[in-house]
N, C-alpha and C positions, 0 to 999 in steps of 0.2 A: 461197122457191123460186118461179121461174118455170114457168110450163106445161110448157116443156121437161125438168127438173128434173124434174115430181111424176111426168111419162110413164117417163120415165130408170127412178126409184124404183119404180114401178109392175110398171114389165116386169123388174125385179132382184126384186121381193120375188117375183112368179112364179116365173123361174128358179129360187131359189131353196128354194120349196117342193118345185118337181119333181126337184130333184138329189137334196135330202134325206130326200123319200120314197123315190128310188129305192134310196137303201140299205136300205131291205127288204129285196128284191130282192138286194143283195150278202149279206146274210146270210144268205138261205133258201140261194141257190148253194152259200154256202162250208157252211151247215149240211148241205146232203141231198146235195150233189152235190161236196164236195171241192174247189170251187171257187177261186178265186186270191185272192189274200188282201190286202185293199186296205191299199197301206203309206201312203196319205194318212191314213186312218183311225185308223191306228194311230200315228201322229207325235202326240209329246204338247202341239205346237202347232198339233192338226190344224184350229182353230178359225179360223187366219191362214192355212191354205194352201187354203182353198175358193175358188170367186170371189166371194161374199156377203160373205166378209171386207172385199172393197174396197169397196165399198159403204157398209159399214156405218162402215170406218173414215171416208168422207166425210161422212158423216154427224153422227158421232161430233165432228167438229172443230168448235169456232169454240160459238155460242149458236144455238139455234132455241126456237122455243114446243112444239115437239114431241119434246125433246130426253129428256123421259123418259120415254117411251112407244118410242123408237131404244133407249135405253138399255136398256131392260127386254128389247127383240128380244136385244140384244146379251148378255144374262146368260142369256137362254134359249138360245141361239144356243153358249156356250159349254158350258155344263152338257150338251146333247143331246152335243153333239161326245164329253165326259171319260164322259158313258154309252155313247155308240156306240162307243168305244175298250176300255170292259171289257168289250162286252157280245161282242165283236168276239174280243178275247183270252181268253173265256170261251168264246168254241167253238170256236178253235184246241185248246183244252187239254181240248175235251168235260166243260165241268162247268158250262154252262149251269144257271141255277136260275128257279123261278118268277117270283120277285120281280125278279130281273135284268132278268127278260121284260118285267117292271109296269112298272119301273125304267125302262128305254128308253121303251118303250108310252108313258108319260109325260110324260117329258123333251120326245119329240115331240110328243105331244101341245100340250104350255103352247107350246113353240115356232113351230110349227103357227098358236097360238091368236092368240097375241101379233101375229105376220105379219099374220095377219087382219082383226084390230083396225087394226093402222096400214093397212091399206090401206081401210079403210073412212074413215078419218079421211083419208085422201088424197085420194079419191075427191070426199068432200064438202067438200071443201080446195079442190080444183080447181074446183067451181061457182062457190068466187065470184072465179073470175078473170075476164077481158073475151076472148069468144070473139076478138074482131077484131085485138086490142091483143098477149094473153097476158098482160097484165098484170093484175095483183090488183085487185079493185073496191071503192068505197068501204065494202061494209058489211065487207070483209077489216079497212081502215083501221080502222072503229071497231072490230074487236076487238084488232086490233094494238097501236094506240096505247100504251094503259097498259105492256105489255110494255116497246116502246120508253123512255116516259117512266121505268120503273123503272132501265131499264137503263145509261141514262144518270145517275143520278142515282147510281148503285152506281160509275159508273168517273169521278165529278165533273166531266162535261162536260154541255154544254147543249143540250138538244133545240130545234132552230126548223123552222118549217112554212115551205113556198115552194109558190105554187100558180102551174103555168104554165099563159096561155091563148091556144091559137093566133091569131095577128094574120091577121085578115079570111078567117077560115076561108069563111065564108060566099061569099064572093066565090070561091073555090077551087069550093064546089058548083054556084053559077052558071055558072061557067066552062067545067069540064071534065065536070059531071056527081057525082052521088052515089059514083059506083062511083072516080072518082078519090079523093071526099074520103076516101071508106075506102083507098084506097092511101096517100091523105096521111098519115090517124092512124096508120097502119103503120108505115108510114116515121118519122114524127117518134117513137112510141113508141123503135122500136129505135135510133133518136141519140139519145135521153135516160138512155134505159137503158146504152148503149155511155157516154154521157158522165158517167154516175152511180159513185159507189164502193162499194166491199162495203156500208159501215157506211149508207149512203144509201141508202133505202127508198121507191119511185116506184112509185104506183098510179094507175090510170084513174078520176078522180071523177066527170067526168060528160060527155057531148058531146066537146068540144075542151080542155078542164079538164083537166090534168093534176096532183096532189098531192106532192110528196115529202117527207117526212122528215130531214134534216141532221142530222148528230151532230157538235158544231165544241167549242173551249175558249172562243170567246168571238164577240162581233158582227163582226168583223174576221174571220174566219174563216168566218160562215155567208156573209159577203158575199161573200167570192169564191168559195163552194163556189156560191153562186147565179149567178155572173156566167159562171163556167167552165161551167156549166151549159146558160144562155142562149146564149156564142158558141157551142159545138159543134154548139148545132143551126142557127144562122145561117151556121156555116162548110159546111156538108154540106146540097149540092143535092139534093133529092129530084125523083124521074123520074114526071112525069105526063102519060101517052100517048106521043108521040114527043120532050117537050121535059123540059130539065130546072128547077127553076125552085129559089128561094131562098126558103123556110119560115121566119119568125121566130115567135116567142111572146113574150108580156109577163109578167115574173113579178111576185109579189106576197110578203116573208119578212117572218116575223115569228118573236120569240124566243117559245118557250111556257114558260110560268114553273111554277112548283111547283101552284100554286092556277088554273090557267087548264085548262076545261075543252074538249075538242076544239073543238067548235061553235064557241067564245068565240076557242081560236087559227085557225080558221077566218074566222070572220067577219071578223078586221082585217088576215090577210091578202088576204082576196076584197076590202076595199076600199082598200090598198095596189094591187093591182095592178091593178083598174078607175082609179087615181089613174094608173099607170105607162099604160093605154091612154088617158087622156083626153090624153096630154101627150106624145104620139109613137110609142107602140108599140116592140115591141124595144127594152125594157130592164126593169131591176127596181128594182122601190120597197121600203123595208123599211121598215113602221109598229113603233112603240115602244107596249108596255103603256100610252102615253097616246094612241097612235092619232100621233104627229108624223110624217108622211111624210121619209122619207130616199131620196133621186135616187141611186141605186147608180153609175150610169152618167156 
């Protein structure tokens, strides 16, 4: 999830504590006061007709690192519902009992609790993204990583590292100023990010460094997920001050093998792509587990 994503989440799992306490409130009504009688409530799918529902089912799709900890909102999330529906038709019929009361009391309760939990886990989710970027910072990467590497190795395709690094940023700060170059990472972030795909995971490593992750079936495949990468952002002007001007980066890919620890696919790709800046810039070099530089371009 990007920053935009965890705020999304964030202000949904709110909403959805204040709806669901608010049925208190519906049933003290219909209890003392004859109140009207909520037919969302009472629907035996009432769990799909909330708007938490949509959320949770976005959630719910595809792989995340937090996916069972969603999961678990979602089982509490449903059980509150099938207690709030007897507890609901329990005092249509006046035969409310104590335990019914614990029962609900309950159910909201772990419900309640669960929400709470992931949002604290959000919350410190979202620190380690890049205030400037939005994008996730490298101590994100070192926890990510093994995740990715498992996850790939479960669907038999192969993880490679590509690290891009902006061409003569420096000369960009000279020029127009600090306050552009931060307009620059802005901009290049959101064309890297626009030119990246689901399964393709770009974090901000460090300065002008940019890291991503490729999930491809073979070296012929991370090469062009790297080169489609590099033109998007050569093809798309970015605006600094009144002009518009043409940003390239030099990347640096390498395959990470079973046995190869971050740092280690780190390091041959950082000198793969300082090989792609000493020999022209804007483009990508891919080093081989023996370090043999290969001209993508």
């Amino acid at each position: 999830m990007i920053i935009n994503d965890l705020d999304y989440s964030l202000s949904e799992l709110n909403i959805a504590m204040k709806e669901h306490y608010d049925w208190a409130g519906k049933f003290l009504r219909l209890s003392l006061l004859d109140g009207e009688v909520d037919s969302d409530i009472l629907d035996p799918m009432s769990h799909q007709r909330c708007r938490f529902s949509r959320w949770l089912s976005l959630r719910l799709n595809g792989s995340a690192l937090d996916k069972e900890m969603v999961m678990a909102i979602n089982t509490n999330h449903i059980l509150m519902h099938d207690v709030a529906r007897e507890l609901m038709q329990s005092i249509i019929q006046k035969n409310v009992t104590d335990s019914l009361l614990e029962k609900y009391q309950h159910a909201q309760h772990e419900f309640i609790h669960s929400l709470d939990r992931y949002k604290e886990h959000l919350f410190s989710y979202r620190n380690l993204h890049d205030a400037l970027t939005g994008l996730p910072l490298r101590h994100l990467l070192y926890q990510e990583f093994p995740f990715f590497r498992e996850q790939c190795q479960c669907t038999c395709r192969n993880l490679y590292l590509l690290i891009m690094d902006i061409d003569h940023f420096k000369t960009i700060n000279d020029t127009w100023g600090h306050n552009a170059g931060d307009d620059v990472l802005r901009s290049v972030a959101l064309t890297l990010k626009d030119a990246t795909r689901r399964t393709e995971r770009i974090y901000r490593f460090g300065g002008e460094e940019f890291i991503i992750l490729l999930d491809a079936r073979n070296d012929e495949d991370a090469q062009k997920a790297a080169m489609r990468i590099r033109e998007h952002l050569q093809q798309h002007q970015i605006t600094v001050g009144d002009e518009q001007i043409s940003v390239t980066a030099t990347g640096g890919l390498t395959n990470v093998s079973h046995t190869d620890s971050l740092h280690e696919a780190i390091s041959r790709a950082d000198k793969a792509m300082y090989c792609g800046k000493n020999s022209g810039r804007n483009r990508c070099i891919m080093s081989t587990a023996a370090e043999e530089m290969i001209a993508l371009d």
